[in-house]
C-alpha positions in Angstrom: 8.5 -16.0 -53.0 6.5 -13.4 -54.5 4.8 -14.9 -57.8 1.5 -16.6 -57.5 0.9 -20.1 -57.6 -2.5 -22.0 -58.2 -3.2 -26.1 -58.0 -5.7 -27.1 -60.3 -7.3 -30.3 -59.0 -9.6 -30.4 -62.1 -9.0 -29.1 -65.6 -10.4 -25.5 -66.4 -9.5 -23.5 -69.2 -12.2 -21.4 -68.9 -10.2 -18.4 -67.5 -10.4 -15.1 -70.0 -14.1 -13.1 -70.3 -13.0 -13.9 -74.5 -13.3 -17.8 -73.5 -15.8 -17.6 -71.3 -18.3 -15.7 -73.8 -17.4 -17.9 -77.0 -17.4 -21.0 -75.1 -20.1 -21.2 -72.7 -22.6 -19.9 -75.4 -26.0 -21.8 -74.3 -25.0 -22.8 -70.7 -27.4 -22.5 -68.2 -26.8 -24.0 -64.3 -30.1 -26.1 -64.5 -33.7 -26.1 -62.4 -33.6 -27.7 -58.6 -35.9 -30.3 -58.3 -37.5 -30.6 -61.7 -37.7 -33.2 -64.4 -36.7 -31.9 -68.0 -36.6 -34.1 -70.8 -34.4 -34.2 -73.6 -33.9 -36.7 -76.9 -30.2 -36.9 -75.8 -28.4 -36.2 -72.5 -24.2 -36.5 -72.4 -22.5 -37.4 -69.3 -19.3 -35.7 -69.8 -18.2 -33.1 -71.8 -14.9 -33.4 -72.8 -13.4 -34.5 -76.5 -15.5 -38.2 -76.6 -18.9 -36.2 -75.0 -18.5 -33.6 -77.6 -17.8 -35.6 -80.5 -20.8 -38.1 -79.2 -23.1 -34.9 -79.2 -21.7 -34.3 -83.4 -22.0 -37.7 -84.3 -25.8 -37.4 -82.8 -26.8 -34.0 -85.0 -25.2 -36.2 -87.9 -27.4 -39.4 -87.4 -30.6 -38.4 -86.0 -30.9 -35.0 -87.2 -30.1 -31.4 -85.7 -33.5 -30.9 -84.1 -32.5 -33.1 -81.1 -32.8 -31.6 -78.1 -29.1 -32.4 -76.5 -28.1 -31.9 -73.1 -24.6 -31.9 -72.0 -23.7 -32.6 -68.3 -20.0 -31.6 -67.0 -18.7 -31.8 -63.6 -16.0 -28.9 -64.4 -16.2 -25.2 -64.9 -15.7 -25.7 -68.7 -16.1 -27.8 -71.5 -12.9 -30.3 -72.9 -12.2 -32.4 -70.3 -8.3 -33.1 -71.1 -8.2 -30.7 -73.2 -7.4 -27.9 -71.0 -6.2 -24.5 -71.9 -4.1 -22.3 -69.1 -4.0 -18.7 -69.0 -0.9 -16.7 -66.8 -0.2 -13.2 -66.7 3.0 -11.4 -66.7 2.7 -8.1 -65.6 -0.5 -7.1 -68.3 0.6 -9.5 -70.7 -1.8 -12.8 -70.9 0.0 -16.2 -72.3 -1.3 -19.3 -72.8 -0.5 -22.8 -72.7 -1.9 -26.4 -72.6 -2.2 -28.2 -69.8 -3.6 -31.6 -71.0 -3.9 -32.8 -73.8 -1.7 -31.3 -76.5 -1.5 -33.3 -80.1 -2.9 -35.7 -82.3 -0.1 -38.2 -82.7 0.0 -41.5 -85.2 -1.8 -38.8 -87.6 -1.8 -41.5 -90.2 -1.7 -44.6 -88.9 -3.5 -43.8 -86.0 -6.3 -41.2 -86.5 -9.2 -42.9 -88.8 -10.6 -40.9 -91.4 -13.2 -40.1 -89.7 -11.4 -37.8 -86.9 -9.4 -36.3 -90.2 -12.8 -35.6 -91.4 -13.9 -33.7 -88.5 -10.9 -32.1 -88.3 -11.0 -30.9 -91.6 -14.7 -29.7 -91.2 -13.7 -27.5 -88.6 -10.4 -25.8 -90.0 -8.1 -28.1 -87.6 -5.8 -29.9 -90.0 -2.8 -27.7 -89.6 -0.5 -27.9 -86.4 0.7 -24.4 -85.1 4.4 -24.1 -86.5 7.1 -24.1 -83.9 7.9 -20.4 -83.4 11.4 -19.0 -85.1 12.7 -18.2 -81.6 13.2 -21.5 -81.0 15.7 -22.2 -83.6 19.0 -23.6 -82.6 18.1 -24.7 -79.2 18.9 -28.0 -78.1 16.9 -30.6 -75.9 19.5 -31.4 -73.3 20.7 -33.3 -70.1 20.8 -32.1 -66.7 22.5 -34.4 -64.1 24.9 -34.9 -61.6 23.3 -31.9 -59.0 24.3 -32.3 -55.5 24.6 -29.8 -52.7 25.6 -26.5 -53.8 26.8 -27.8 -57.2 24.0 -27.2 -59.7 25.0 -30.0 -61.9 25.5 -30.1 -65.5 23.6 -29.2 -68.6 24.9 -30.7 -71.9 23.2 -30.5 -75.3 21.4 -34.0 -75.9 19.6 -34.1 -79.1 20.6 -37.6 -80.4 19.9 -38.9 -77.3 16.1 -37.9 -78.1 15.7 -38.8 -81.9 14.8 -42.6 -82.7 18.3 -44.2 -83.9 19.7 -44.8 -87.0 23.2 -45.6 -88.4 24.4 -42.5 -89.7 23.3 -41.1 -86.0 25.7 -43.4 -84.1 28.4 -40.9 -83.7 26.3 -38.1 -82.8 24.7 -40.7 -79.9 28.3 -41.8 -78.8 29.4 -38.0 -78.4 26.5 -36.7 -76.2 26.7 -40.1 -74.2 30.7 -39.2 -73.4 29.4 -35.7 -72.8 27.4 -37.0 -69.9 28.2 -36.2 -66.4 28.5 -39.4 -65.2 31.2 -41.9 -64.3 32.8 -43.5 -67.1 31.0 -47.3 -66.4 27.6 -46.3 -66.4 28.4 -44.6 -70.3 29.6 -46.8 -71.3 26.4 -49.0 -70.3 24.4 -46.2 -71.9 26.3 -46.6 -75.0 25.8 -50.5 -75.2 22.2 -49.8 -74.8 21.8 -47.3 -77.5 24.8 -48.5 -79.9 24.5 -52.1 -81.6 28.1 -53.2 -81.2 27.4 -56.7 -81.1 23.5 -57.7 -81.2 22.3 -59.5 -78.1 21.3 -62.9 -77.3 18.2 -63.8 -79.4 14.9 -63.5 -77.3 11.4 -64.1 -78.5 9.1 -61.7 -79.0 7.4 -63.1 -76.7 10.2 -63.4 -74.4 10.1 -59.4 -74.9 6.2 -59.3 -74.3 6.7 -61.0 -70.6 9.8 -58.7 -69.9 10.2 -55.6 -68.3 12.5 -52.5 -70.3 14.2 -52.0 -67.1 14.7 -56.1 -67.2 15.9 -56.2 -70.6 18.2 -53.4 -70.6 19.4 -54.9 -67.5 19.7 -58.6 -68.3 19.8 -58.6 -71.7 22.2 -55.3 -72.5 24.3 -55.8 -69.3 23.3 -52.3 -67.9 23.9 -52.1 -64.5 21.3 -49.9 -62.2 22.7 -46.6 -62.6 21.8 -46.7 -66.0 18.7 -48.2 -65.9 17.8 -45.6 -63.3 19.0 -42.8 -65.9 16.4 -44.3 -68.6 13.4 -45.3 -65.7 11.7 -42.6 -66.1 12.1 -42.3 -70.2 8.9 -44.6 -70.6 7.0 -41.8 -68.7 5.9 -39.6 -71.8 4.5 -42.6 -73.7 3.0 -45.2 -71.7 2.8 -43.0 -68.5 4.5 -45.9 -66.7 8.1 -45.8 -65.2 10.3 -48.3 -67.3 10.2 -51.5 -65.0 6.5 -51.3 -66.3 6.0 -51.2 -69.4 6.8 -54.5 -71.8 10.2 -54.6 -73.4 8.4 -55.0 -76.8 6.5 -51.9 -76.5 9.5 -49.7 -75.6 11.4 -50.9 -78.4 9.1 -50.9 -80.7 8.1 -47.2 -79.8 11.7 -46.0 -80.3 13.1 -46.2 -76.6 16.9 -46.6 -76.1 18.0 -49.8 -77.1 16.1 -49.5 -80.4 18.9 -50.1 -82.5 18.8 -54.1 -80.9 15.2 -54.2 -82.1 15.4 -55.0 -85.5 17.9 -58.4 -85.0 15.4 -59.4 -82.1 12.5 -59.3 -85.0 10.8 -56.4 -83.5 9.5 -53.6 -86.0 9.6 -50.1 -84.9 5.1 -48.5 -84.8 4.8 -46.5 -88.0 3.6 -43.9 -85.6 6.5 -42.8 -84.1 7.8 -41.3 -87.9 4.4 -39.8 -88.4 3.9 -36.0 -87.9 1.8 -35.1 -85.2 -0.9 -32.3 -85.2 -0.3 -29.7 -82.3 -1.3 -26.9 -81.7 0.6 -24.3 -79.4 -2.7 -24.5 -76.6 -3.6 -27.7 -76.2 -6.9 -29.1 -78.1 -8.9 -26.4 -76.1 -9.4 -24.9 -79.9 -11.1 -28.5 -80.6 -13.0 -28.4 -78.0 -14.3 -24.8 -78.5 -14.6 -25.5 -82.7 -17.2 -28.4 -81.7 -19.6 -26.7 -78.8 -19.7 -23.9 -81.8 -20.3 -26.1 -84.1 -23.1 -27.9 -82.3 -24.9 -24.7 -81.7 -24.6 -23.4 -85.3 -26.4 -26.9 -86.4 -28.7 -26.8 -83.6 -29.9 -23.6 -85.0 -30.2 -24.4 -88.8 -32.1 -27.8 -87.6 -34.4 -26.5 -84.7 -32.6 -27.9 -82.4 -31.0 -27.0 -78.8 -27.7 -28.0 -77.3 -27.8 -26.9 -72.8 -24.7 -26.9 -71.3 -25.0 -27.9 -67.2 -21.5 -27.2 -65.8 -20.7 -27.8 -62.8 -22.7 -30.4 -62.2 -21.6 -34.3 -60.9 -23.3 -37.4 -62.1 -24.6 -39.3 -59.2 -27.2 -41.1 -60.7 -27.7 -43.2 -64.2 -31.1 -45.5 -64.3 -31.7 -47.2 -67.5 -35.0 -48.5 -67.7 -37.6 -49.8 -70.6 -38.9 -45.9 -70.7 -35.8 -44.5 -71.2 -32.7 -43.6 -68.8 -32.7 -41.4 -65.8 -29.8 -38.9 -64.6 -29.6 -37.2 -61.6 -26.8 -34.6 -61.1 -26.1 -32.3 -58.4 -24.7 -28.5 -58.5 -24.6 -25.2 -57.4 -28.4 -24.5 -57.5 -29.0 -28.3 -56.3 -30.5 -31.5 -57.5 -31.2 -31.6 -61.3 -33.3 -34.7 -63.2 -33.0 -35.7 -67.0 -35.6 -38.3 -68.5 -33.9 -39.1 -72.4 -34.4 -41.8 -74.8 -30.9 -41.7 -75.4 -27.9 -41.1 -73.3 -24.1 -41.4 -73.7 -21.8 -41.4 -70.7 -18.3 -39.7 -71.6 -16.4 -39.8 -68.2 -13.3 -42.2 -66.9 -14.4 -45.8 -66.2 -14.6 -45.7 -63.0 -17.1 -43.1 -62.3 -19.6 -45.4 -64.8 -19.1 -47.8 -61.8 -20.0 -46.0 -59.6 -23.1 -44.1 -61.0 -24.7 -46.4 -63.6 -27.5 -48.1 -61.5 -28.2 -52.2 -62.3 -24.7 -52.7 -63.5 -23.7 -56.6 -63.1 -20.9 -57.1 -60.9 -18.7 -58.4 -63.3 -18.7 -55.1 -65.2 -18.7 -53.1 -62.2 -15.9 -54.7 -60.9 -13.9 -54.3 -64.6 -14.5 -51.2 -64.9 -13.2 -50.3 -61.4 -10.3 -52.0 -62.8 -9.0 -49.3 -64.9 -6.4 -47.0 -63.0 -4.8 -44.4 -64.8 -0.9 -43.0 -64.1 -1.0 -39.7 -63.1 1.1 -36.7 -65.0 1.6 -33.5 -63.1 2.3 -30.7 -65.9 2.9 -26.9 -63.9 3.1 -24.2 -66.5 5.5 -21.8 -65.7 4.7 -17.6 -66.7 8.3 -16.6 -66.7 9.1 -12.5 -67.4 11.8 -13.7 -69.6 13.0 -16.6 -71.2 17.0 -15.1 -72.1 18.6 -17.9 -69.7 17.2 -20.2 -71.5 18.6 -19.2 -74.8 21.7 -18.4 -73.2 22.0 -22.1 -72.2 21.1 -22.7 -75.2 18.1 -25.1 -74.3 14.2 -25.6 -75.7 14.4 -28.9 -73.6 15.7 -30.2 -70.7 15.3 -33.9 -69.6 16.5 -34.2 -65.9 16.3 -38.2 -64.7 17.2 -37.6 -61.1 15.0 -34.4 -60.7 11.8 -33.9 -59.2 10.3 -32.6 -62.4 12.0 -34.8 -65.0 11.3 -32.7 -67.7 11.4 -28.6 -68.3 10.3 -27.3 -72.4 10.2 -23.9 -72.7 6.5 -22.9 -74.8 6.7 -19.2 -76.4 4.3 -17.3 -77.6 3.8 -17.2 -81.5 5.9 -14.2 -82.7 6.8 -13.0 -79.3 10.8 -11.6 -79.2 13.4 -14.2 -78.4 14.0 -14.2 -74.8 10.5 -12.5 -74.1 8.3 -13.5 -71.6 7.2 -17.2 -72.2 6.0 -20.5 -70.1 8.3 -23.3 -68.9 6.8 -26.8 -68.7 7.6 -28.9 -65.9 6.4 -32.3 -66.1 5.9 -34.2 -62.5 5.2 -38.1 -62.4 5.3 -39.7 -59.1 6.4 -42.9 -58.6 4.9 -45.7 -56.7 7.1 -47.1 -53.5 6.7 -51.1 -53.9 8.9 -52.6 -57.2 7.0 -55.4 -57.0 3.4 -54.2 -57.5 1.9 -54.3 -61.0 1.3 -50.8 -62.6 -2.3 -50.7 -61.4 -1.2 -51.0 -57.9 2.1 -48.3 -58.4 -1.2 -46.1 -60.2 -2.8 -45.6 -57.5 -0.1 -45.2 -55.0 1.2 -42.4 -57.2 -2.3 -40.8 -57.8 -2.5 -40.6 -53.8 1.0 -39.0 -53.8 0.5 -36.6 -56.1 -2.9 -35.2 -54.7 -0.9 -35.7 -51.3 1.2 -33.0 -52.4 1.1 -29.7 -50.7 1.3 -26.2 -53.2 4.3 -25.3 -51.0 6.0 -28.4 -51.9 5.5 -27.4 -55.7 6.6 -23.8 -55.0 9.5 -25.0 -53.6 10.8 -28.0 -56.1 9.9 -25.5 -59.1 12.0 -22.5 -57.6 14.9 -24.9 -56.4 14.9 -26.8 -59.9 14.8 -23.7 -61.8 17.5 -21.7 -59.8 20.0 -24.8 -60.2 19.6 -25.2 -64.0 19.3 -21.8 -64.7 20.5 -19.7 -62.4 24.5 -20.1 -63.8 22.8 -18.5 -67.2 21.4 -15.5 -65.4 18.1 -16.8 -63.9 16.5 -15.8 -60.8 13.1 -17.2 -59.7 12.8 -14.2 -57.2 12.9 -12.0 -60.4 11.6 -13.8 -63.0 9.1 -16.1 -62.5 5.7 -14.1 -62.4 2.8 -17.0 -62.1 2.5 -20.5 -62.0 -0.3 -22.9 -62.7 0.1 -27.1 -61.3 -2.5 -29.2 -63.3 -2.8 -31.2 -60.1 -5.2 -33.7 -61.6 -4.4 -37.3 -61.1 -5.4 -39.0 -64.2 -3.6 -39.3 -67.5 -3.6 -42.1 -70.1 -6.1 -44.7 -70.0 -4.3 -47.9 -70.0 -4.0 -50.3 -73.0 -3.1 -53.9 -73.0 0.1 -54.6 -70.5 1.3 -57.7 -71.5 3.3 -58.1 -68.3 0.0 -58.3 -66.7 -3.1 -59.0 -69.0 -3.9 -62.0 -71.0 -4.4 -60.1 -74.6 -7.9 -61.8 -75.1 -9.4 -61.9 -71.5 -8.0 -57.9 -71.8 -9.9 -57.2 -75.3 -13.0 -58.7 -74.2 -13.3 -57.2 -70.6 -13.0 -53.9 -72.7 -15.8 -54.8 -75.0 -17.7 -56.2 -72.2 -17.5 -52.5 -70.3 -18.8 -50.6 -73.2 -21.9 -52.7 -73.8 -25.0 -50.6 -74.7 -27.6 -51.0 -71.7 -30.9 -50.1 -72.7 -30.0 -46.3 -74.0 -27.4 -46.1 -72.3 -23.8 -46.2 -74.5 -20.0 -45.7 -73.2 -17.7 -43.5 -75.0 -14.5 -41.8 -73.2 -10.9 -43.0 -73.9 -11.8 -45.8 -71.1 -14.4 -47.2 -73.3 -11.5 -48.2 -75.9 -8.3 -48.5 -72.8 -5.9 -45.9 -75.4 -5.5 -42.8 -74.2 -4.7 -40.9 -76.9 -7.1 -37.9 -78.6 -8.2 -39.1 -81.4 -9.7 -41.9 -79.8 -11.8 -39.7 -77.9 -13.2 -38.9 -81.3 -13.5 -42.5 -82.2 -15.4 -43.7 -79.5 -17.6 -40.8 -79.6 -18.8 -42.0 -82.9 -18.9 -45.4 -81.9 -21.0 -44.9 -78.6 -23.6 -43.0 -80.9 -23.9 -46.0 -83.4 -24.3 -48.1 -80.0 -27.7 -45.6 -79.4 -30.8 -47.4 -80.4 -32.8 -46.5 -83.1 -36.0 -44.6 -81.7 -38.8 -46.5 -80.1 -36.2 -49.3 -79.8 -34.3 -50.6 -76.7 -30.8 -52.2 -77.1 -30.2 -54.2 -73.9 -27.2 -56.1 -72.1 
């Protein structure tokens, strides 16, 4: 195959001169061997560094001297902007983090109100060329037979009476044999409720147990749905609790209501998105920290490229070593805030006590594989008549076509294929199947990606005029094995000995405070924000020392 194909083993959205120039203003790769001090250095610059750098200028003025440390080529951290050509033409995508979700149960005023400050309140509109598309199934591929597409929507909206007939027709539609529909429709149709079980019954169960035990679904069908838990908890379905699925909308929902269990005022909300990825967040705050930096007398570095290997706190102040291109750099600051996943704290924060080191090195994240796909034109895709396709049995279980904003219908756009590999054992906890399927997926050679996208592509849309040979023109894999930072798994944690392991890990220690998703074990963006402000209220006040 002739199109190019890159693995990205970190996130880097720093690809375009345009990015590079607006987003790297005040980056410098640091002095070899020399002490520099500054009134606040951040470990970490992705959403929770940045915000923690904001929430600084806002509480102790923007004179500070910041310095921001990042291991990566760019600022953003999960929020990760991809650039592809076709032919001349530049397109671009997200490849992390996408959306603020639970926009108004979830995000606190005070994310809305940075938001709002920089011009971020309004999601991107789905482009016109999307209109009446479906989101659809694709099964039953074998051999030479490329399968089945059918169109799927009701199978993808949260259920509700006057949707039952729609759910029962795409469920007959369904390449599949007649049994293991009519399982599917027991799960998703409320013909007769089930036998009553506890909520906490629910908490201690499995989805994959309770659609099999409790809605008679035999494994075929449970197998269909395994991987439906994927996009929201970044766990596979045997998992994640029944309670949780239910109440976040999964098939079976309609039971939920006679078993006592109320749907998360979330999943109705409207989420903020934007047609990139937060890389626009991002960017808005390292602007806006040098525009306040400027008006105050202040100075916000940028040191990319650099890893962490060394965090001393101490009575006069916390020491951080780093290491990059030009070598060894040293920080002395009153203040610092580390930003990165839980388990790097563990390994570079010096003194820790070896009950916290050991927590944090307890929190394992799922990995999510997205590989954006530059594609010359997108006219199969309408001619299936598909923005969506959710394939349970393939290796990329999901495929959404992106298009540019005001591009022509059946232009050149970007395909999304979303990879999650699955752990081997059944009977390992999700920590355990976390890290067997982080090794898998950075086991994973780029010809094995070239492959299952060009096979995967050619059987769903070659019989509506695609070719990969012809039409796909680059590819991107966001090979980077860390996703959604854990919550509370009530198959596996005690809910208080969970809570106050979290609040043990993020513990001020001397200046030292934790922000990063980690830091609060939810995964989600506007956390990031959160715990940005909440490490920077954790800072002491100057000439004071907090301590463990």
């Amino acid at each position: 195959m002739t199109f190019s194909l890159r693995v990205d083993t970190e996130p880097d959205w720093l690809h375009s001169p345009t990015d590079r120039a607006s987003a790297t203003r005040g980056i410098r790769p640091g002095e070899p061997n020399s002490i520099e001090e500054a009134d606040l250095v951040v470990v970490g610059a992705g959403l929770s560094g940045l915000a923690a750098a904001y929430f600084a200028q806002r509480r102790f003025g923007f004179g500070l001297r910041i310095v921001l440390m990042e291991q990566s080529a760019r600022v953003g951290g999960m929020a990760k902007r991809v650039e592809l050509s076709v032919g001349t033409q530049r397109l671009t995508t997200n490849g992390g983090a996408r959306a603020f979700s639970g926009t108004r149960s979830w995000t606190s005023p005070l994310c809305h109100g940075l938001l709002n400050e920089l011009g971020l309140l309004a999601s991107d509109p789905n482009p016109a060329a999307l209109d009446g598309l479906h989101k659809m199934v694709h099964m039953g591929r074998a051999g030479s037979s490329p399968g089945r597409v059918v169109a799927a929507d009701a199978l993808f909206q949260c259920w509700t009476p006057d949707q039952d007939p729609a759910v029962r027709r795409a469920i007959d539609e369904l390449p599949a044999p007649r049994r293991v529909r009519d399982d599917l429709t027991r799960i998703w149709c409320p013909d007769k409720a089930p036998a009553p079980v506890s909520s906490d019954q629910l908490r201690a169960i499995s989805y994959r147990s309770f659609l099999a035990d409790h809605l008679g679904a035999g494994p075929e069908a449970t197998d269909f749905l395994r991987r439906r838990t994927i996009g929201t908890f970044g766990s596979p379905a045997e998992r994640v609790p029944a309670f949780d699925a239910l109440a976040a909308g999964m098939p079976g929902e309609a039971h939920a209501s006679s078993l006592g269990v109320q749907r998360y005022s979330w999943i109705d909300e409207p989420a903020l998105e934007y047609s990139d990825g937060l890389a626009a967040v991002a960017e808005s705050l390292l602007s806006r920290l040098h525009d306040r930096a400027a008006s105050g007398g202040g100075q916000v570095d940028v040191t990319l490229r650099h890893r962490v290997f060394s965090i001393t706190p101490g009575a006069d102040g916390v020491a951080v070593t780093a290491h990059g291109p030009t070598g060894p750099s040293h920080f002395q600051a009153p203040r610092v805030v580390f930003a990165g996943s839980a388990r790097s704290m563990a390994r570079v924060v010096e003194g820790l006590p070896v009950d916290v080191h050991d927590a944090l090195e307890r929190v394992v994240k799922p990995p999510m594989c997205y590989v954006n796909v530059a594609v010359r034109s997108w006219e199969s895709m309408v001619s299936l008549g598909a923005r969506e396709v959710w394939s349970p049995d393939e290796f990329f279980y999901d495929v959404a076509l992106r298009v540019p904003a005001g591009g022509p219908r059946g232009g050149a756009g970007i395909l999304e294929l979303v990879h999650r590999p699955l752990g081997d054992d059944a009977g390992i906890d999700f920590r355990h199947e976390a890290r067997q399927a982080s090794q898998a997926l950075l086991d994973t050679r780029a010809e094995s990606f070239r492959s299952a996208v060009v096979d995967q592509l050619d059987a769903l849309l070659g019989p509506y005029g695609f070719d990969a040979e012809r039409d796909i023109a680059d590819v991107v894999v966001n090979a980077w094995p860390h996703t959604y930072s854990p919550p509370w798994n009530s198959l596996v944690d005690d809910r208080d000995a969970f809570v106050a392991e979290m609040k043990k890990t993020r513990r001020p220690i001397e200046g030292l405070a934790v922000a990063g998703v980690d830091s609060h074990r939810f995964g989600w963006a506007q956390v990031a924000i959160d715990a940005g402000e909440r490490a920077v209220n954790d800072l002491p006040e100057p000439g004071r020392q907090a301590t463990w």
